[in-house]
N, C-alpha and C positions, 0 to 999 in steps of 0.2 A: 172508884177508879177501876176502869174495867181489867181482867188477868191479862197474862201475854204468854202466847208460848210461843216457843223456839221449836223450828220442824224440820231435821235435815233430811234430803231426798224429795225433796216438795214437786220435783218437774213432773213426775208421772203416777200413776199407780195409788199407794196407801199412802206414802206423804203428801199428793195430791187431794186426795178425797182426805184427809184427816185437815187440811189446811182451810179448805171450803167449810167444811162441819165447823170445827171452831168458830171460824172466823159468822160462820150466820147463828152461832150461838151467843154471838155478842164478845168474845174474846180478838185482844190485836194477836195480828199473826204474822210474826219472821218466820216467813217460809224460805228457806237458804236452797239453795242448787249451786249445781258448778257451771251450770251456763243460764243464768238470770239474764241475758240479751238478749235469750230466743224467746222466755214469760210472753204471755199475752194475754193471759186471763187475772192470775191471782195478783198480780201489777195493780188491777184496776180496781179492789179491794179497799175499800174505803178507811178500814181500819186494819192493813194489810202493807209487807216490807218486804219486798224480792229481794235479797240478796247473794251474794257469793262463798259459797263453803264447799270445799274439796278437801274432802276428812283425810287427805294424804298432806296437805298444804296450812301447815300450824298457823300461820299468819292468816290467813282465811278465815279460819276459827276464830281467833281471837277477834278479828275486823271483825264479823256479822255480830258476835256477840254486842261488841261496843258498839257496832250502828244500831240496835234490835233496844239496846238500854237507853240511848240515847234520845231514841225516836220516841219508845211507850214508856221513858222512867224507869222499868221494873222486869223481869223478865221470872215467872212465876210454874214453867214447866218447860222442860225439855222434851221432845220427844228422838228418841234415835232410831231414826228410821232407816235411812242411808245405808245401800250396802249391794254387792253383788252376787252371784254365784257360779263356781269356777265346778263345771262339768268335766266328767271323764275318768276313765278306770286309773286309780293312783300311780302306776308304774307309768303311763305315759303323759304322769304332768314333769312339766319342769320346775329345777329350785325356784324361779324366778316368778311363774303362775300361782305356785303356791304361797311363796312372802307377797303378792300382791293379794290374796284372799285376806291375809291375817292384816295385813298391813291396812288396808279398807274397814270387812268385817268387825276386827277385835282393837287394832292400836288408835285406829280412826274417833272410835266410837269414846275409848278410854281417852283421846286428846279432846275431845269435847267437853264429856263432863271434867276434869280436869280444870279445863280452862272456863268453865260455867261454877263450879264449888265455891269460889273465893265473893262471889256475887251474891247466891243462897246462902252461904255463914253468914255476911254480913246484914242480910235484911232475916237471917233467923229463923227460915224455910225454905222449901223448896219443894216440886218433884221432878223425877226423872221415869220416864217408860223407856224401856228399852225394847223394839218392834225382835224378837227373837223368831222361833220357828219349832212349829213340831219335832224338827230334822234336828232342835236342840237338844231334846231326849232320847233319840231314837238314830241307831247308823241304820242309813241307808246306802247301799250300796250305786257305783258313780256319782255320788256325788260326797264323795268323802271330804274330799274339803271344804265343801260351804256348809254339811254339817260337823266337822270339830269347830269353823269358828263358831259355829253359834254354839257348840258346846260348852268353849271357852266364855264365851259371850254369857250363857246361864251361870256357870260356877260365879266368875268374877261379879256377876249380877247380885246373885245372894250371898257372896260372902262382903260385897260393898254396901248393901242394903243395912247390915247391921252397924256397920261406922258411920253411916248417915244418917240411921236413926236416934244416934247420941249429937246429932245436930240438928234435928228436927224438919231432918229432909227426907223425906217418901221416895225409894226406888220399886217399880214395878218391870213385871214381865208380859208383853203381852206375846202367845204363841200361836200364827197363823198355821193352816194345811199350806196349803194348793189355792195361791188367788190369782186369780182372771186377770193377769195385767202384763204388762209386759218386760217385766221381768224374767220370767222364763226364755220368753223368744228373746232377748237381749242376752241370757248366758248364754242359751243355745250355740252362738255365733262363738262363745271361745269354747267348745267342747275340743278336750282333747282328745289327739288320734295318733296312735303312733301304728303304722302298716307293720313294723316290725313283731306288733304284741298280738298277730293273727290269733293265736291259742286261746285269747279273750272272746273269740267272737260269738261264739255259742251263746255265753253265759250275757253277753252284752246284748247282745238280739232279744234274749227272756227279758231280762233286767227291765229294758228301755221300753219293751212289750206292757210291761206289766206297772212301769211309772206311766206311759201314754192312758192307760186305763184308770190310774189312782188320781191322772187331770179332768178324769171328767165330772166331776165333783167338786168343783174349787168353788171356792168362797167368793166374793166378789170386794173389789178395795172397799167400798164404802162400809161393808161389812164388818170388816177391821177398822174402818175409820170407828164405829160406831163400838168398837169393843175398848179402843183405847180412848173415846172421851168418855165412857164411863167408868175407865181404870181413872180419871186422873179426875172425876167429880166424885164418886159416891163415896169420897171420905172412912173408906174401908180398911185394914190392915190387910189384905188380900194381897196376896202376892204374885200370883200368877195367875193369867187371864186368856182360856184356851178358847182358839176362834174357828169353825167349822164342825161337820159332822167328821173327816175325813182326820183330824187332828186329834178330835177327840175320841176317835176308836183306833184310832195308832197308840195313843197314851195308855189308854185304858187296859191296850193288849199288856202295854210295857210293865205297868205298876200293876198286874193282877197275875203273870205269869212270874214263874223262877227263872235265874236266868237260862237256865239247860234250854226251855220250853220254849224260851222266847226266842231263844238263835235259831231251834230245830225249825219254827213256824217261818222265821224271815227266810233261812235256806232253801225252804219249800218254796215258799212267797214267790222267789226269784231266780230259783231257779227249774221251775213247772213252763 
C-alpha cells in the first residue's frame, strides 16, 4: 500500500514542488489549498487529492483530513508548509496584522497537527515536518513578525517532538534561506508603512538594501522540496534539516559566535 502525505500550501511554491516530488515518487498526495477551484495541474495527479484547507478555518482542517483518509485509507505524513509573511518596521504594524501572522503561522499550523494526532495514535505512527525558516533562529530586522512565528513555530516544534516520540510519531524541522517563489512578492504587498514613523527611514533604506542583496542567493522550491522528502524517508532521528548556502551561514554565524558578537555583527549588517 503505497504512503500518503498530507501537504498544506500545495497552490504554489515549496508545497507545490514538494507535492509533484512525492507524488512521482510513487506516494498519494492530499495537496490541500484554500482555493482548490483555480488547481489545474496537481488535480490531474493520478494518485493525487486537491482539496480545501485554510489553517484559519478548523472545519477545513478537519474535512481535507477525512476526505485525504477516506480517499488513500491512511494518511502517513504531514507536511506544514502553509504560511505567510507580514513585512515592516514593528511600530508600524497593527494589532490585527500581527494576530493574523500568528494566527496563520503558529495556531494554523498547531490546529492541524492537532486535528491529524488522533489518526497517527491510532495506526501507532506517524510523521510530521514542519517547513520552518532560517528566520526561525536568527532576528532579522522588518520582518519581526514572520520571524517570532517561526520562532514560536521551532520552540513548540522541539519541545512537541518529545511527546510524539512516546507515541511513535517523528516531528521534524526543515529550515529554508531565501527561496525563489512567490512568496516573497506576495508579503511584499502587505508591507507596512506608516508616513508618520519618518525617523525609520535611514535605517529602512540599509536594512531592505542589504535583504535585496541576501535574495540573490535563494534556493529554489524544489530544492526544499528535495530536503523535506529526504527529512521524511531516511529514517534518521535528525531533527533539523538546513536548506541553502545563505541559511546555512546565517546559522552557522548564530551557533559560533557569543551573543554580544552576534548583535555587534547584525547592527553592522544593517545598518552599513
Amino acid at each position: 500500500m503505497n504512503k500518503t502525505v498530507l501537504i498544506t500550501g500545495s497552490s504554489t511554491g515549496i508545497g507545490r514542488a514538494a507535492a509533484l516530488l512525492f507524488a512521482q515518487n510513487g506516494w498519494n498526495v492530499a495537496a490541500t489549498m484554500r482555493t482548490p477551484e483555480a488547481e489545474k495541474e496537481l488535480n490531474q495527479l493520478e494518485n493525487g487529492l486537491v482539496t480545501r484547507l485554510d489553517l484559519e478555518d478548523v472545519s477545513s482542517i478537519e474535512s481535507s483530513i477525512q476526505k485525504a483518509i477516506h480517499r488513500f485509507g491512511k494518511i502517513d505524513l504531514l507536511v506544514n508548509n502553509a504560511a505567510f509573511g507580514q513585512y515592516g518596521i514593528f511600530e508600524a504594524l497593527e494589532p490585527a496584522q500581527i494576530e493574523k501572522q500568528f494566527s496563520v503561522n503558529v495556531f494554523g499550523t498547531m490546529n492541524v497537527i492537532r486535528a491529524l494526532l488522533p489518526h497517527f495514535r491510532a495506526q501507532k505512527q506517524g510523521n510530521i515536518i514542519n517547513v520552518s525558516s532560517a528566520g526561525g533562529r536568527i532576528g532579522i530586522p522588518l520582518i519581526s513578525m514572520y520571524v517570532s512565528s517561526k520562532f514560536a513555530l521551532e520552540g513548540f516544534s522541539e519541545a512537541l517532538s518529545y511527546e510524539l516520540a512516546s507515541q511513535n510519531i517523528r516531528l521534524k524541522l526543515v529550515e529554508p534561506g531565501g527561496v525563489a517563489t512567490p512568496f516573497h512578492e506576495t508579503s511584499a504587498k502587505f508591507f507596512a508603512i506608516n508616513p508618520e514613523l519618518a525617523s525609520y527611514n535611514e535605517f529602512s533604506e540599509a536594512a531592505l538594501a542589504k535583504l535585496g542583496q541576501m535574495g540573490e542567493n535563494m534556493s529554489t522550491a524544489e530544492e526544499v522540496a528535495d530536503e523535506i522528502f529526504q527529512a521524511a524517508t531516511d529514517n534518521s532521528d535528525q531533527f533539523r534539516y538546513i536548506v541553502g548556502e545563505d541559511a546555512k551561514g546565517w546559522i552557522k554565524h548564530r551557533t559560533s559566535m557569543d551573543d554580544l558578537t552576534f548583535a555587534r555583527h547584525m547592527r553592522q549588517l544593517f545598518n552599513s
